[in-house]
C-alpha positions in Angstrom: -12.0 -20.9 43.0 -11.8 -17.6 42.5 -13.7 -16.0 39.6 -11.5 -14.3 37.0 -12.6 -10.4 36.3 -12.9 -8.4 32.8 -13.0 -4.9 32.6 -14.8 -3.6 29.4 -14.9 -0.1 28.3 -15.4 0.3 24.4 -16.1 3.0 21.9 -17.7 0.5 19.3 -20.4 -1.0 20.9 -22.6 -2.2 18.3 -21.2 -4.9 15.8 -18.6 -3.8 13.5 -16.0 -5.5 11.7 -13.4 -7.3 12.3 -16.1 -7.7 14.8 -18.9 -10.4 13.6 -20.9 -9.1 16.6 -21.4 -6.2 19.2 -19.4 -6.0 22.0 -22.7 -7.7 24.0 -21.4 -11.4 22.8 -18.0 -11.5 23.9 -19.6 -10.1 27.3 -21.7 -12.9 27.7 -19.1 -15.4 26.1 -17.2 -14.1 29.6 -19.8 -14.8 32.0 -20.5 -18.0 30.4 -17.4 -19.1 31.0 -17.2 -18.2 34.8 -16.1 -14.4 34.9 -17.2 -10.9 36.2 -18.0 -7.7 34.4 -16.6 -4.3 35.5 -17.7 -1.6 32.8 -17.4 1.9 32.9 -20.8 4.8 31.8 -21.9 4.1 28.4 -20.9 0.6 27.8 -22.6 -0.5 31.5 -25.5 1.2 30.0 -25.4 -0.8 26.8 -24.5 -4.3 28.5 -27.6 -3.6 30.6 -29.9 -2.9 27.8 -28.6 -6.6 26.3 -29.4 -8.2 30.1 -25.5 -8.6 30.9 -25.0 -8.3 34.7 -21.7 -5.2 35.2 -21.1 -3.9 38.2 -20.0 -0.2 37.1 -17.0 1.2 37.8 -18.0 4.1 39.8 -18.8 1.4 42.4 -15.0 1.0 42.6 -14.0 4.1 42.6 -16.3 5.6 44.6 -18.5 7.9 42.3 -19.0 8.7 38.5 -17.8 10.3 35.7 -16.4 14.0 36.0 -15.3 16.5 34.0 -18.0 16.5 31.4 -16.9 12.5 31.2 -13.4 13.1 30.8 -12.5 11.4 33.8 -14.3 7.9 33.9 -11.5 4.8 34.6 -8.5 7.4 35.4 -8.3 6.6 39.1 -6.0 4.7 41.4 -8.5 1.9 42.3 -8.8 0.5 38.5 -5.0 0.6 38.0 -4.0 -0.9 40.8 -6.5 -3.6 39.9 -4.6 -3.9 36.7 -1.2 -3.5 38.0 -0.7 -5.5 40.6 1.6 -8.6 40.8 0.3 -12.0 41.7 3.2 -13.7 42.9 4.0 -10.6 45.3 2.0 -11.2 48.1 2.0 -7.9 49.6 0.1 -6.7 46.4 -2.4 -8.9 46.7 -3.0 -7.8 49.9 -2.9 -4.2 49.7 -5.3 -4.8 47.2 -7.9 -7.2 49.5 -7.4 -4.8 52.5 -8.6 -1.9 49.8 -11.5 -3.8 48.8 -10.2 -3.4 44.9 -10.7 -6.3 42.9 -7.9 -8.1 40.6 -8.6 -7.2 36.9 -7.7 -10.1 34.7 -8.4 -8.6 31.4 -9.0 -5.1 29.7 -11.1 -5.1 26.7 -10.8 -1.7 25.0 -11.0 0.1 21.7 -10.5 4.1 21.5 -12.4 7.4 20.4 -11.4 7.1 16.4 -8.9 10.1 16.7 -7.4 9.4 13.7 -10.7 9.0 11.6 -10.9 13.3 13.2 -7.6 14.0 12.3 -8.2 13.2 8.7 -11.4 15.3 8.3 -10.8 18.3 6.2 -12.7 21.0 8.5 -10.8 19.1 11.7 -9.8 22.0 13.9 -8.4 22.1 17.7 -11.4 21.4 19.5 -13.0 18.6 17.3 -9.4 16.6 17.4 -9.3 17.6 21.4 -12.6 16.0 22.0 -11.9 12.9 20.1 -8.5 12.3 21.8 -8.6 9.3 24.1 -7.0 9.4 27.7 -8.8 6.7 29.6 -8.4 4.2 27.0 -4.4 4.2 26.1 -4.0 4.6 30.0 -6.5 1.2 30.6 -4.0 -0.6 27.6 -0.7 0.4 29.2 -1.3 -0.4 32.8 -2.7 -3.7 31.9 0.2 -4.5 29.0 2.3 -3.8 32.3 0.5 -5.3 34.6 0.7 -8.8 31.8 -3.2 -8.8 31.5 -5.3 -10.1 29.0 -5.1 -7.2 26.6 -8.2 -6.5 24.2 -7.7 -3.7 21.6 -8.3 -5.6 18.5 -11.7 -6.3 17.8 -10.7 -9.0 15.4 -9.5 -10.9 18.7 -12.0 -11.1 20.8 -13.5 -14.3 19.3 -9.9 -15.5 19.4 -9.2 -15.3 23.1 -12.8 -16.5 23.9 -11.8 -19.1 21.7 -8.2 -20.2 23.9 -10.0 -19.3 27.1 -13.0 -21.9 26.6 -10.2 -25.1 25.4 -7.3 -24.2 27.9 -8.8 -21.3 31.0 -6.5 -19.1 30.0 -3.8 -17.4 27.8 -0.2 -18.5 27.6 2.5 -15.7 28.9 3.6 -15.8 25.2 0.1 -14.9 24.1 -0.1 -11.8 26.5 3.1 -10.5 25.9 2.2 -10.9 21.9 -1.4 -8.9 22.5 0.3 -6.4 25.4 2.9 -5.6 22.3 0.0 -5.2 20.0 -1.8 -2.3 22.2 1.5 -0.6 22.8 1.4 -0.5 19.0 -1.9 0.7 18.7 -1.1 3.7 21.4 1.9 4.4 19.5 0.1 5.1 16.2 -2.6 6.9 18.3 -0.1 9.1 19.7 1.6 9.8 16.5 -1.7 11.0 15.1 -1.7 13.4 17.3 1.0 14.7 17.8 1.4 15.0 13.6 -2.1 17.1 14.1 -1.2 19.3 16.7 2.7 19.8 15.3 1.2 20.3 12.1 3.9 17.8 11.3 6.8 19.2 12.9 6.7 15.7 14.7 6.1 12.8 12.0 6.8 9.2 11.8 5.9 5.8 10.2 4.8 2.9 12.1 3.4 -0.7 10.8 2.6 -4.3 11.4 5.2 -6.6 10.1 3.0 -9.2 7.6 6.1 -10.9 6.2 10.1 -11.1 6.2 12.0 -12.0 3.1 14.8 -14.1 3.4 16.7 -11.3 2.8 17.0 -7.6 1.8 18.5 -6.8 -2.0 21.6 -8.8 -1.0 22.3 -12.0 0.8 24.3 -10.4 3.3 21.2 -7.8 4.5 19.6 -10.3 6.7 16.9 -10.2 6.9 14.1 -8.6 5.5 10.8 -7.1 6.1 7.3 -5.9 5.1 5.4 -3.8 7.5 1.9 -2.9 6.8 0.7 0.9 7.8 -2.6 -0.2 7.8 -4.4 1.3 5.4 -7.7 0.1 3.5 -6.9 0.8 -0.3 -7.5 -2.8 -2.0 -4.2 -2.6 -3.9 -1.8 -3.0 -1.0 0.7 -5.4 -0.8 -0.6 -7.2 1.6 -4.0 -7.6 0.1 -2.3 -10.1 -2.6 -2.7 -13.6 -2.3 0.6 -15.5 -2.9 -0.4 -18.7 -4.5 3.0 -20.4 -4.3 5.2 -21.9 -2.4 7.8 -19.0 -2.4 6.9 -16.3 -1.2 8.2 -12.7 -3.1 11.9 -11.4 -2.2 12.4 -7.9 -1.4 13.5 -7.1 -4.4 9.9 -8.9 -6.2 8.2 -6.5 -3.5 9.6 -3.4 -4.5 9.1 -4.5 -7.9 5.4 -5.2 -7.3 5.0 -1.6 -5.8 6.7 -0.2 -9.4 4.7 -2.5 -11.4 1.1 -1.2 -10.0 2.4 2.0 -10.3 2.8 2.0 -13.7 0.0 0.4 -14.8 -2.1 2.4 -11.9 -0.4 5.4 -14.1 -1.4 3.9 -17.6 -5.0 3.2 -16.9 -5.8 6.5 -15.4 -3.9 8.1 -18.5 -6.2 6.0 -21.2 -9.6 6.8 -18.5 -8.9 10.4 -18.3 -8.5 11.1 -21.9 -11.0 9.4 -22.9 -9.3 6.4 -24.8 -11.1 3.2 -25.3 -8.7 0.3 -24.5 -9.9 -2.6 -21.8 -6.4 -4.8 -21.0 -2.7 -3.2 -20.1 -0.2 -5.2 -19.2 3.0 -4.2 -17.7 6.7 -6.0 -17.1 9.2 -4.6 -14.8 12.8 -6.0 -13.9 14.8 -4.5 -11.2 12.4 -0.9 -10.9 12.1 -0.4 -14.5 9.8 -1.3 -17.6 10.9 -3.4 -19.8 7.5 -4.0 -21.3 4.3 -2.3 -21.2 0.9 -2.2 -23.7 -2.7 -1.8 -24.2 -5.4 -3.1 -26.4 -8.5 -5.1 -26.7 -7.3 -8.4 -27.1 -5.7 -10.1 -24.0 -3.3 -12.5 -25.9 -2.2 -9.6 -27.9 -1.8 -7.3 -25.1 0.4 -10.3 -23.5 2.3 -10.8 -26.6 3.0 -7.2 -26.9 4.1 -6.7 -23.4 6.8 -9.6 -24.1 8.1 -8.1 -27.4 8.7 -4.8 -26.0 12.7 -6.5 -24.6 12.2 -10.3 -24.7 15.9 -9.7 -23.7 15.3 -7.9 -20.6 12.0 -9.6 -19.1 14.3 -12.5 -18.5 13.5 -13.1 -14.7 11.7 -10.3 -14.3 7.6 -9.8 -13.2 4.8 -8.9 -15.1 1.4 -7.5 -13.7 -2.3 -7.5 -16.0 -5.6 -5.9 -15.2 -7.2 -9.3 -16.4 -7.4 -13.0 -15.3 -4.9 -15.6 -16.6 -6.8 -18.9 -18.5 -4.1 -22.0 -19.9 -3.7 -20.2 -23.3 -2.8 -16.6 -21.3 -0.3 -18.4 -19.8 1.1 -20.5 -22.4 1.7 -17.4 -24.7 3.5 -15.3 -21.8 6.1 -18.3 -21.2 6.2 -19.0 -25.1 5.7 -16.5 -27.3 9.4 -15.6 -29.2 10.7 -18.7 -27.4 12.3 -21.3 -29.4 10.2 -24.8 -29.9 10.0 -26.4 -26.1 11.6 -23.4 -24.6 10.2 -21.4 -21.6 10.6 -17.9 -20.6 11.9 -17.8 -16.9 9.7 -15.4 -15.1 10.4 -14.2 -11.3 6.4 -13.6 -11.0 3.4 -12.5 -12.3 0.6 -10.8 -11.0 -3.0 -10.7 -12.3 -6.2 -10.8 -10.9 -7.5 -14.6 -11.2 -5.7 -17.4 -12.6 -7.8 -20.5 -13.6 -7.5 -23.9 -12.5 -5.6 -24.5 -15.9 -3.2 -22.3 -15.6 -2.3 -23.1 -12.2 -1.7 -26.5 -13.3 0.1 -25.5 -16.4 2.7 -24.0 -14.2 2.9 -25.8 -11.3 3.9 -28.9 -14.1 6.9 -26.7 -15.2 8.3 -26.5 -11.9 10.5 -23.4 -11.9 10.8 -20.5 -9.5 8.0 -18.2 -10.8 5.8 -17.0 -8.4 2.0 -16.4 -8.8 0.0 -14.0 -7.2 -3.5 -12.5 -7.5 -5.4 -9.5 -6.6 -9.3 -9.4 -7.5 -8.8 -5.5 -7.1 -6.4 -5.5 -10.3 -9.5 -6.0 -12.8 -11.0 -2.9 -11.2 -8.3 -0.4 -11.7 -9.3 3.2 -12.7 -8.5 7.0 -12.1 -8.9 6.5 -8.8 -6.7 3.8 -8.1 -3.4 5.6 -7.7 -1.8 5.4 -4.8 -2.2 8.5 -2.5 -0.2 7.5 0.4 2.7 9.8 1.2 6.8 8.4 0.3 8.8 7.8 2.7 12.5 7.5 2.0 15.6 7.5 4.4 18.2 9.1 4.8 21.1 9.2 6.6 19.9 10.0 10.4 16.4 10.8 9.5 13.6 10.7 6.1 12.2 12.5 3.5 8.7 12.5 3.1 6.8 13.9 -0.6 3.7 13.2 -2.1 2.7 10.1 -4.1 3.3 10.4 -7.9 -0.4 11.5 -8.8 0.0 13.7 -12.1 -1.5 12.3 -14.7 -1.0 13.6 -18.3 -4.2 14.7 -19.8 -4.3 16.2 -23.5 -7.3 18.6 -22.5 -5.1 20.2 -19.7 -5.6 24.2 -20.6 -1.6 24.7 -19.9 -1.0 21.5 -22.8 0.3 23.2 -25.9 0.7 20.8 -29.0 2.9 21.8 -32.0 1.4 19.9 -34.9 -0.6 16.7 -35.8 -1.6 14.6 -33.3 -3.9 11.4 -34.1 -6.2 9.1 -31.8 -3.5 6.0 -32.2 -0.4 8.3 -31.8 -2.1 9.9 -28.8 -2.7 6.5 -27.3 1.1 5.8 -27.8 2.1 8.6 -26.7 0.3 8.5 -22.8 2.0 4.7 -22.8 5.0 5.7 -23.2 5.1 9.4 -21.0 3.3 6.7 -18.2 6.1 4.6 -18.4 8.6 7.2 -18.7 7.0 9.1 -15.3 7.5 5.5 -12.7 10.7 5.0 -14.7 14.1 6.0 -12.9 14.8 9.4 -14.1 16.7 10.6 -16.0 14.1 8.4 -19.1 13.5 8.9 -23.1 10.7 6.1 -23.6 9.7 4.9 -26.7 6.1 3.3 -28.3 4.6 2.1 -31.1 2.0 0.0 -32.3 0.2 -0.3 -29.2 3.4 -1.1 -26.9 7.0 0.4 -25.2 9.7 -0.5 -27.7 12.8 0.8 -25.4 13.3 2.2 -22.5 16.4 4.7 -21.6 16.3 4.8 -18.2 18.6 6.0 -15.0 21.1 8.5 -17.2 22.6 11.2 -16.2 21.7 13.2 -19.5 18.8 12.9 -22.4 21.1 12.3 -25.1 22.2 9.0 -23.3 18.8 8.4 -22.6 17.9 8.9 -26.3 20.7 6.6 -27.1 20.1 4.2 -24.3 15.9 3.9 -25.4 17.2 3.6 -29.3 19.5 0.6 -28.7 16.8 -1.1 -26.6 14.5 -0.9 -29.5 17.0 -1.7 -31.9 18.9 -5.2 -30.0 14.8 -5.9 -29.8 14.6 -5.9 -33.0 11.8 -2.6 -33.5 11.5 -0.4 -36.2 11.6 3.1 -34.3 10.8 4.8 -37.5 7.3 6.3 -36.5 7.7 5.9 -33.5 6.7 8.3 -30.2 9.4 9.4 -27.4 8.4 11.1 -23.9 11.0 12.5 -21.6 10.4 12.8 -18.0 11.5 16.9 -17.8 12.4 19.0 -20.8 14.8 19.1 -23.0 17.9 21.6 -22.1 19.3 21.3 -25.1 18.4 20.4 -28.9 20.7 17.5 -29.2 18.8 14.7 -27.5 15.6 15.4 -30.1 17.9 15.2 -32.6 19.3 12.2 -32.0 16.0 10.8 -31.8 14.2 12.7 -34.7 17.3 11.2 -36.8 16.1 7.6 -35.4 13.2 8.2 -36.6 10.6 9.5 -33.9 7.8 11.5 -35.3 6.0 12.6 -31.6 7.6 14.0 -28.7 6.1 14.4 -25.5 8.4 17.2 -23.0 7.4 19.3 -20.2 8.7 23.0 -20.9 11.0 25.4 -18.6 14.4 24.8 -20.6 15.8 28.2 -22.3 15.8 26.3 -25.6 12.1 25.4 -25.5 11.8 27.8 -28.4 15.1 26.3 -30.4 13.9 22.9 -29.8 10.1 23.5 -30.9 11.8 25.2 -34.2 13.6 22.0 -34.9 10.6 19.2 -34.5 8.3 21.6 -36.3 11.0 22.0 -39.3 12.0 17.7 -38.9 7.8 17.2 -39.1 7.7 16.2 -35.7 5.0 16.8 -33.8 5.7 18.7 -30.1 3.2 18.1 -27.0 4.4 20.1 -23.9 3.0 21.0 -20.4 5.1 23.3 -18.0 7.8 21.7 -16.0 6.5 23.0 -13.0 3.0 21.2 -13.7 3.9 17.9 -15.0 7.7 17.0 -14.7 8.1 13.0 -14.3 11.5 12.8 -12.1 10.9 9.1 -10.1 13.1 7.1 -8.2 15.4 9.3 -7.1 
């Protein structure tokens, strides 16, 4: 029987995860199992050094590296090893009559280009001399050539794995790993050519981790996550769904607002200074409907739910803390009538006990639960930095993450009149909410919690109106009460709507021609004014 051959030519040779162990293991695992080793320079070198027999591919080709070891596994001999069909006979030929031996499998991983790109001093030559040609070329001749493809080092112990309990891998199997290294070349490639464009060329590409069973509507079937990869502990697919049902797409982008929000809340309360340990926020279709802070979990739970027990009717709710049996008994019951349950689309927190779990899995209903370690550790530097993506027709837009955070000690910050520790704390809840709202937003806080929320209109007076009805069909006393706006003001009428509702704070950015009109008329009402340029802070989300 013919022995089966594995080319191995890796940048990570020592152990590294996914990898348990350096690339020395699966080596051996190989020539336990029967095969042969063909290895180019470095990594013949470092088999050697761990006594694992390779013949080296200069043997094949018929000298060594050139070029200052640009050129090592470019050469005919390899890929016709790789690409050669073995049910044509006249390939199989060719290649016996060359003396070139039939490579089963490539086990490869690339210079880390992309860990260059993202240096801050990386310049043309450093990016140049971590860019991989050998490599991609080694993946895409064997993905053709239906090989075992290794670019994964989380699958090495995988295929070892299949190859000891059946020989080999099915055709489905290779086709599945062959698609995966065309992926990772892809994503190499784009790298670059983002680099050396200076983004004139751009993209996004992911890994699908889940499908929905369908998009917002029923008719968009279906519909998908895709994962870009990135190692930030708060991404989507770093939650653990605990239920049965998975989220919708619509959960998922609601998810995405909720840690957000709170992401935006927390670093608020950090960077100014403010003592307060739990936040909780609720979100239904994009927007708050509920958000708070405080010291007390079943208080911060109970606020979050008064702040529209109308509106948090199937919606989601996220908490930087864990869930026990009573946490979870007061977000379902608190406001409801005697043996009534609040019907909840999901909620997100960072533990749930065993309790709790059981609590709800006796009730039965829809609501999913998911958990995220990573949620107790939110701070400053938990926002997300990733770039937005949105598309449009025939193409995208791409911006910056939301990252402005509102900080009272900002030298451009200007603050007509009185403003206290508690209305201060108010006052970043609701400007946090109002920024991750849909814009055009007026929020409105008090007492440690977002008592309406005017979100999507097309002018701040309806906003005004909009976040004054909220707080009024929930039954809040807006008397007192703070209001931020996501831009300024262009006109005095929307403050006076709400300075006749009773609001006492405002938080604006500045830039409108009235600025000065408007100041005059919260500083003659007894309103106190907090602004920051428009330029510097303006909130506009969701657009």
């Amino acid at each position: 029987m013919t022995k089966k051959t594995a080319l191995i030519s890796v940048y990570h040779k020592e152990a590294c995860l996914p990898a348990r162990q350096g690339i020395e293991k699966f080596a051996k695992d190989l020539l336990d199992l029967g095969w042969e080793i063909i290895s180019s320079g470095g990594t013949a070198k470092y088999l050697a050094k761990h006594h694992i027999p390779a013949l080296d591919v200069s043997e094949i080709v018929g000298g060594g590296a050139i070029l200052g070891h640009r050129v090592v596994t470019l050469s005919r001999e390899i890929h016709a090893g790789l690409m050669a069909r073995p049910e044509v006979a006249e390939d199989m030929t060719e290649l016996k009559k060359l003396n070139i031996p039939f490579i089963d499998l490539v086990c490869v991983d690339l210079y880390p280009l992309e860990e260059a790109v993202a240096k801050p001093d990386a310049e043309y030559a450093s990016v140049i001399e971590a860019t991989d040609v050998g490599g991609p070329t080694l993946l895409r001749s064997a993905a053709k050539g239906g090989r075992i493809v290794v670019c994964d080092l989380g699958d090495r112990e995988k295929i070892i794995k299949k190859i000891k309990a059946k020989g080999d891998l099915t055709k489905k199997e290779r086709i599945e790993l062959a698609a995966k290294a065309e992926y990772t070349i892809a994503k190499y490639c784009l790298a670059s050519a983002k680099f050396h464009s200076q983004e004139k060329y751009n993209g996004l590409i992911g890994k699908q981790i889940s499908e929905t069973l369908y998009g917002e509507n029923a008719w968009q079937i279906p519909g998908k996550l895709y994962s870009t990869g990135s190692d930030d502990p708060l991404v989507l697919e770093k939650f653990r769904i605990l239920t049965d049902m998975a989220p919708s797409y619509n959960n998922t982008c609601d998810i995405d607002r909720l840690l957000q929000t709170l992401t935006h809340i927390v670093a608020a309360f950090e960077i100014n200074k403010i003592p307060a340990k739990y936040f909780g926020v609720a979100v239904k279709h994009g927007n708050c409907c509920g958000a708070a802070y405080g010291d007390d979990k079943i208080e911060v739970i109970k606020k979050v739910v008064e702040g529209d027990p109308r509106a948090i009717f199937g919606g989601l709710a996220m908490f930087n803390f864990d869930f026990d049996e009573r946490a979870a008994e007061t977000l379902f019951a608190h406001l409801m009538e005697n043996g009534k349950r609040r019907l909840l689309d999901g909620i997100i927190v960072p533990n749930f006990s065993d309790k709790a779990l059981a609590l709800f899995r006796r009730k039965k209903d829809k609501c999913r639960f998911i958990t995220n370690p990573a949620l107790a550790d939110i701070d400053k530097n938990s926002l997300d930095q990733e770039r937005r993506f949105r598309c449009v027709r025939g193409g995208f837009l791409i911006q910056p993450n939301y990252t402005f955070i509102l900080d009272f000690s900002h030298p451009e910050i200007k603050i007509f009149g009185e403003l206290g520790d508690e209305i201060k704390s108010d006052l970043l809840l609701a400007w946090a909410v109002s920024a991750t709202s849909n814009s055009n937003t007026i929020t409105l806080a008090k007492d440690k919690k977002i008592i309406g929320n005017g979100v999507g209109q097309q002018d701040r007076v309806g906003c005004s109106e909009l976040a004054i009805k909220r707080a009024n069909d929930a039954k809040h006393k807006v008397d007192g009460s703070v209001a931020a706006s996501d831009s300024f003001f262009p006109f005095p009428d929307a403050p006076q709507v709400l300075i006749e509702a009773g609001v006492k704070t405002f938080f604006s950015t500045s830039g409108s021609v009235n600025d000065a009109e408007i100041q005059r008329l919260c500083s003659s009402s007894g309103a106190t004014l907090v602004q920051i340029p428009d330029k510097l802070a303006r909130g506009f989300f969701g657009h």
